[in-house]
C-alpha positions in Angstrom: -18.6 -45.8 7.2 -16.9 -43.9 9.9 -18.5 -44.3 13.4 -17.7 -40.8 14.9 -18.1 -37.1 13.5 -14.4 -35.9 14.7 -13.2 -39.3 12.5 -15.2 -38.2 9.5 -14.0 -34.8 9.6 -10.3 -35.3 9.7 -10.5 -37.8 7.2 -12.7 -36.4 4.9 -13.6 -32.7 5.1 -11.5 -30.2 3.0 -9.5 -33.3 1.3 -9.6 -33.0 -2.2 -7.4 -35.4 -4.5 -6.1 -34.1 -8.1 -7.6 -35.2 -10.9 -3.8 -35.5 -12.9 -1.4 -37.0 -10.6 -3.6 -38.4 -7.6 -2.0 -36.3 -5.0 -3.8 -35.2 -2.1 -3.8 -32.1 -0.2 -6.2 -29.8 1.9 -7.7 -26.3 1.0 -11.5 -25.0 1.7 -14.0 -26.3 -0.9 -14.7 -22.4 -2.2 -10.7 -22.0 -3.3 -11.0 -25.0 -5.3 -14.5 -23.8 -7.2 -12.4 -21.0 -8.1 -9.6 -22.8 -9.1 -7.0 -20.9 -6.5 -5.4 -23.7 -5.5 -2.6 -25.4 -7.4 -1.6 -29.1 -6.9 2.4 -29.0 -5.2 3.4 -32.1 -7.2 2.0 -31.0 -10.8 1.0 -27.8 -10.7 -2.7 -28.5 -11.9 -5.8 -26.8 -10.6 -9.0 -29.4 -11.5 -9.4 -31.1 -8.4 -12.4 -33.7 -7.0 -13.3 -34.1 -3.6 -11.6 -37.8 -1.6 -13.4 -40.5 -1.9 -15.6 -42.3 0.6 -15.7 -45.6 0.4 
């Protein structure tokens, strides 16, 4: 879908959206397996990675 690599990669890589209240936010892809990361808006830690459409 995206034409360049630098597009893909802002848009895309590290975004993950929460699986509760649909908020998005940015961490690396190994916190999230571990479940380090906690959503700001809900507090919940199960995560999946943004859509590409």
């Amino acid at each position: 879908m995206v034409k360049f690599p630098e597009a893909d990669a802002r848009l895309f890589r590290n975004k993950f959206v929460c699986r509760r209240c649909k908020a998005v936010l940015r961490a690396p892809s190994r916190k999230i397996a571990e479940s380090e990361v906690k959503c700001r808006a809900c507090a919940g830690k199960k995560f999946k990675p943004k859509r590409k459409k």
